[in-house]
Structures are given as C-alpha cells and as structure tokens.
C-alpha positions in Angstrom: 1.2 -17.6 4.8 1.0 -19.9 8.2 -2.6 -20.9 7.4 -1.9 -21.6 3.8 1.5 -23.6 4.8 -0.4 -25.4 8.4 -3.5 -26.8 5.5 -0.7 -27.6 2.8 2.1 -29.5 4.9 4.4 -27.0 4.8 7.0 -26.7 7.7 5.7 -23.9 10.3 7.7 -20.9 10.3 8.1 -17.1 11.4 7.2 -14.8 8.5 7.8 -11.3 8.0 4.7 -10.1 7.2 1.9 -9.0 8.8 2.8 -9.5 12.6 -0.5 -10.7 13.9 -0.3 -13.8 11.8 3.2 -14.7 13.4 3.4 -17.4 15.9 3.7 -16.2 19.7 7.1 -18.1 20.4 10.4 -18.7 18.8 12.6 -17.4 16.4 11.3 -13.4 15.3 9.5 -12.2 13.9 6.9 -13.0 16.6 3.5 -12.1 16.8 2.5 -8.5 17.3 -0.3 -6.1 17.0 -2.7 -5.3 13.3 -1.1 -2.7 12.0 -2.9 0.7 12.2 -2.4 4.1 11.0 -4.1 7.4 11.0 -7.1 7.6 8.8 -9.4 10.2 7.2 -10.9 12.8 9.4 -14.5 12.0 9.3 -15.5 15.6 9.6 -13.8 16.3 6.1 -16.0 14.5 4.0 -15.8 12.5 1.4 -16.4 15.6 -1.0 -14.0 17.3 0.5 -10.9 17.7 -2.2 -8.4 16.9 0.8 -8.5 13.4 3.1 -7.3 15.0 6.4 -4.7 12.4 8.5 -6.8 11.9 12.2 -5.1 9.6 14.6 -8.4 9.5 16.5 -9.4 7.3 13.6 -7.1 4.8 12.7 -7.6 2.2 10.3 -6.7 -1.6 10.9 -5.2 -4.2 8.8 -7.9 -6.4 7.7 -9.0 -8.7 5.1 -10.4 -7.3 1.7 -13.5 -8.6 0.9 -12.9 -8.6 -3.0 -9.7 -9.3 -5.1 -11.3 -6.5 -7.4 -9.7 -3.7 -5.7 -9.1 -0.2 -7.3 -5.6 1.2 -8.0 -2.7 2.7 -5.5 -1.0 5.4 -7.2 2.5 4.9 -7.3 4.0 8.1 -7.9 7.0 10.2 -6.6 4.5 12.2 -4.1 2.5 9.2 -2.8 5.3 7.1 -2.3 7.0 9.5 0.1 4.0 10.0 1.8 3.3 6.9 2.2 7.0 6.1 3.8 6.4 9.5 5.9 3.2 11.5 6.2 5.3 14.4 6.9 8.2 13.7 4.9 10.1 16.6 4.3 13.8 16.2 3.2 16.3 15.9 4.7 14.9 16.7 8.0 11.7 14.6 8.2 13.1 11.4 6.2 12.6 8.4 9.0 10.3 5.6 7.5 7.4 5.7 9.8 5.0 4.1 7.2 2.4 5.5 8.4 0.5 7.3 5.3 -1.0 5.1 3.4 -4.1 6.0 3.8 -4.0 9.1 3.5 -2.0 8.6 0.0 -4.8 6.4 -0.8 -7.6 9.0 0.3 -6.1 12.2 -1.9 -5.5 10.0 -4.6 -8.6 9.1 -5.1 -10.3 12.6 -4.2 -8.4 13.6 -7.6 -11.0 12.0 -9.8 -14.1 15.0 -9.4 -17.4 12.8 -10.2 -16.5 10.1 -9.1 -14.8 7.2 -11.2 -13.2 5.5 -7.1 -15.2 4.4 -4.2 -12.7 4.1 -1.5 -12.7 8.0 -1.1 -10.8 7.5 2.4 -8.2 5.2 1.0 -9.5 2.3 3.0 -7.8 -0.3 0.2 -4.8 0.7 1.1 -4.8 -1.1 4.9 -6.2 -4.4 2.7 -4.8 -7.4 3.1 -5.4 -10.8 0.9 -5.4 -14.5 1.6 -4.8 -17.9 0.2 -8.0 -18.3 -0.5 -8.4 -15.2 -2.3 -5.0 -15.6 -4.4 -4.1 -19.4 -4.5 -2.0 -19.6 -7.2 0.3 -16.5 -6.2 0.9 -18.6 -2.4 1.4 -21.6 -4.0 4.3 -19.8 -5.7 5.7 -17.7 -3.0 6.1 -21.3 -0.8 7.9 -23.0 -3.7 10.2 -20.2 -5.5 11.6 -16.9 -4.8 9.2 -14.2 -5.2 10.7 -11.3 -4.1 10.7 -12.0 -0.4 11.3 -8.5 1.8 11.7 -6.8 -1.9 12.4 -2.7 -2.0 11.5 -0.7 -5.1 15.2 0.8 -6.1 13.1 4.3 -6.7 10.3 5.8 -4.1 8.3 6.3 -7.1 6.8 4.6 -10.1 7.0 2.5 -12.8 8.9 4.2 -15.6 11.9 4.8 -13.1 11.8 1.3 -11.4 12.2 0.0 -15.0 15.0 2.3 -15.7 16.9 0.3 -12.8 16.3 -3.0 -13.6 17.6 -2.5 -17.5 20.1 -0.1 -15.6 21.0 -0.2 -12.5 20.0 3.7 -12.4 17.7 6.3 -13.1 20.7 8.7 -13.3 19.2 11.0 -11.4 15.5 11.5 -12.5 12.7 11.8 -11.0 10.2 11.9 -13.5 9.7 9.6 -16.3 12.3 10.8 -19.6 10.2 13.4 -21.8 7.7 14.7 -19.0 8.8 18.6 -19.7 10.5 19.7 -22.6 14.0 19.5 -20.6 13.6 16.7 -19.6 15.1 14.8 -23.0 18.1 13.3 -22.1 18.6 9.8 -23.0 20.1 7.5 -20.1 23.4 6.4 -21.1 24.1 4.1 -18.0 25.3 0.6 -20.1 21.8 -2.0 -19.7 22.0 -5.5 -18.2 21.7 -6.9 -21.4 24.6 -5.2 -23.5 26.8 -5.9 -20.3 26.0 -9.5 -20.4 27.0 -9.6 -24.3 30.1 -7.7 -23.3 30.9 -10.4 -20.8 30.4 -13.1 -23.2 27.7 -14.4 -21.4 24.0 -15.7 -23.0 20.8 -14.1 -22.4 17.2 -14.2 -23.9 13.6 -12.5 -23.3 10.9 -14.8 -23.1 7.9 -12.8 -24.8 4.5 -13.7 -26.0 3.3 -12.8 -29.4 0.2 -13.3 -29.3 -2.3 -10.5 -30.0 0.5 -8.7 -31.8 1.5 -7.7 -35.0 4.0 -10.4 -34.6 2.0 -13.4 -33.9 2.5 -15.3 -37.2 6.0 -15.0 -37.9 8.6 -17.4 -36.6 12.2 -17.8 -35.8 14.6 -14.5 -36.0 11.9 -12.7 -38.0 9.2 -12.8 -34.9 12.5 -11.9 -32.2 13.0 -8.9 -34.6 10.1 -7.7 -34.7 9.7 -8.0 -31.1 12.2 -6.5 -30.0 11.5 -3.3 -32.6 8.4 -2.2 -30.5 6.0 -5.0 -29.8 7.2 -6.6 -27.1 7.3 -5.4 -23.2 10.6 -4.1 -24.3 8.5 -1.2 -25.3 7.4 0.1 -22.2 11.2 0.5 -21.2 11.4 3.5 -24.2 
C-alpha cells in the first residue's frame, strides 16, 4: 500500500500488512522480515498424493507474476490447517499461521490428472500489487474495505454467509443438507427481518441482468428477485 500511496499523494503511514513493506521508524507496525513458512518436501514429489511440511524449505512472500491465479480451498480442514499445521483441538489451537502451503499443496494433489499447476501450493505465499490490482487500491485508500477483517467461521462460504444474514451458524460445520441429518433449518432471526422489526429501512441492491428478471420493472422485478434469482439465492 506505501508505494501505491508515496506515487498517489497519499499521507505515509504504518500498515498492517506485509511487514517488509512497513517503514523502519515510527508508529508499529514497523518493518520486519518476508514472511516464510515450511514448504513441500522436495523428495515427495509432485505425484506424490501428500505435500509433506519441510522447514528446510521454506517458502517466501513474494510477488505473483500473474493475477490469473488458481483457487485456495476454503474449507473447514484447510482453514484449520492453515491457522495451525498441527492443529489439534483443544490442545494444539495457537494461531501459528504457518500452513498455507501445505493446505495449498494437498489441495491441489486432490485433482489426479492434473486440472492445478501449483502442485506445492506455491500461490498461496503470493502477494499482489497496485499495479497488478489498481482499482481494488484505489478503493482500499478511499473507503473501508475490510481492514484487519476475520471470517466469523474457519471455514467456507455457505457458513460465512450464514453469519452475515445471521449472526450464527448455530453450530454447523458443514453447509445445511450435506448428510441426510443434517436438515435443520437455522432459525436464528436474519439482519433483515430484525431491521423491519425495529422499524428501520433496508434494501438489496441487485443486478438483473442475464436473468430471468431482466425485463420487468418496479415491485414485479424485486419479487422475482428475491424468489430465487438474485444473490439471495446462494444464502438457501
């Protein structure tokens, strides 16, 4: 962000991001070594079903060289290993952040012939810069965009979503319907009925286009919208 904020007149500033970008002097954050966790043992190939942690390798922040980068996963199992390599609860719980990689590396050993690349989860240690993302720095210097932001859930998306409407996943781990007990309907009150309740306005700002919904207008297109063709959908 200092580069992008030093060429654009922005005001200098400590950021909390990645520490060798920091400046050397003044308020902290300061300036710090790349960040660098274990990576893939080299001697378990890239074939190999398994990327096996070696601290003799680490891997090093650095730059990615394209914005087309292939997909994290997310999920319950990677995002606790990912917090803790050997996250075991509720002994082995601290947040040591340290595998990434690793995630990165068995997720992407899951796909047998191929389909990913970065076999050794290299992406994961990727880092991006103003020149590669313009539009989203221009953003983050000018509005709030989730600054030092925490998902509610270690886990992904379905659940994350189930906090924002509701403040809870009451107690799932697992998106609703992924065994056949698991059928339950949440029935934690969402943001939005609470807001009516409290006699205070809200809308959802949705795009119809390339929907069944795209030529209708007024309360007819909101309706229709809101009965399964808007983002609204992914929250069922």
């Amino acid at each position: 962000m200092r580069a992008y904020w030093a060429a654009n007149g922005y005001p200098d500033q400590s950021f909390d991001g990645l520490p060798q970008f920091n400046p050397a002097s003044g308020t902290a954050p300061l300036q710090g070594p790349a960040p660098s966790i274990p990576g893939c043992d080299p001697s378990n190939p890239d074939g190999a079903s398994v990327c096996a942690p070696d601290a003799n390798v680490p891997v090093t922040s650095f730059h990615m060289a394209s914005v087309c980068t292939e997909e994290l996963s997310p999920f319950w199992n990677e995002s606790h290993l990912d917090w803790n390599a050997n996250f075991s609860y509720p002994g082995t719980i601290s947040p040591l952040l340290n595998g990434f990689v690793e995630s990165a590396g068995n997720d992407a050993r899951q796909y047998p012939g191929g389909g990913v690349n970065d076999l050794n989860g290299l992406r994961a240690m990727g880092y991006f810069q103003d020149s590669d993302l313009n539009y989203y720095y221009f953003m983050a210097s000018n509005f709030a965009t989730s600054d030092r932001w925490f998902s509610p859930v270690m886990s992904r998306t379905q659940l994350n979503r189930m906090y924002l409407i509701g403040a809870t996943s009451q107690g799932y781990a697992y998106p609703i319907g992924s065994n056949s007990s698991d059928q339950s309907q949440l029935t934690a009150t969402p943001i939005f009925e609470e807001l009516q309740n409290a006699g205070i306005s809200w809308k959802i700002y949705v795009n119809a286009d390339n929907t069944p919904c795209q030529n209708m207008t007024g309360d007819a297109q909101g309706k229709c919208l809101l009965e399964g063709y808007s983002y609204l959908n992914e929250f069922t």
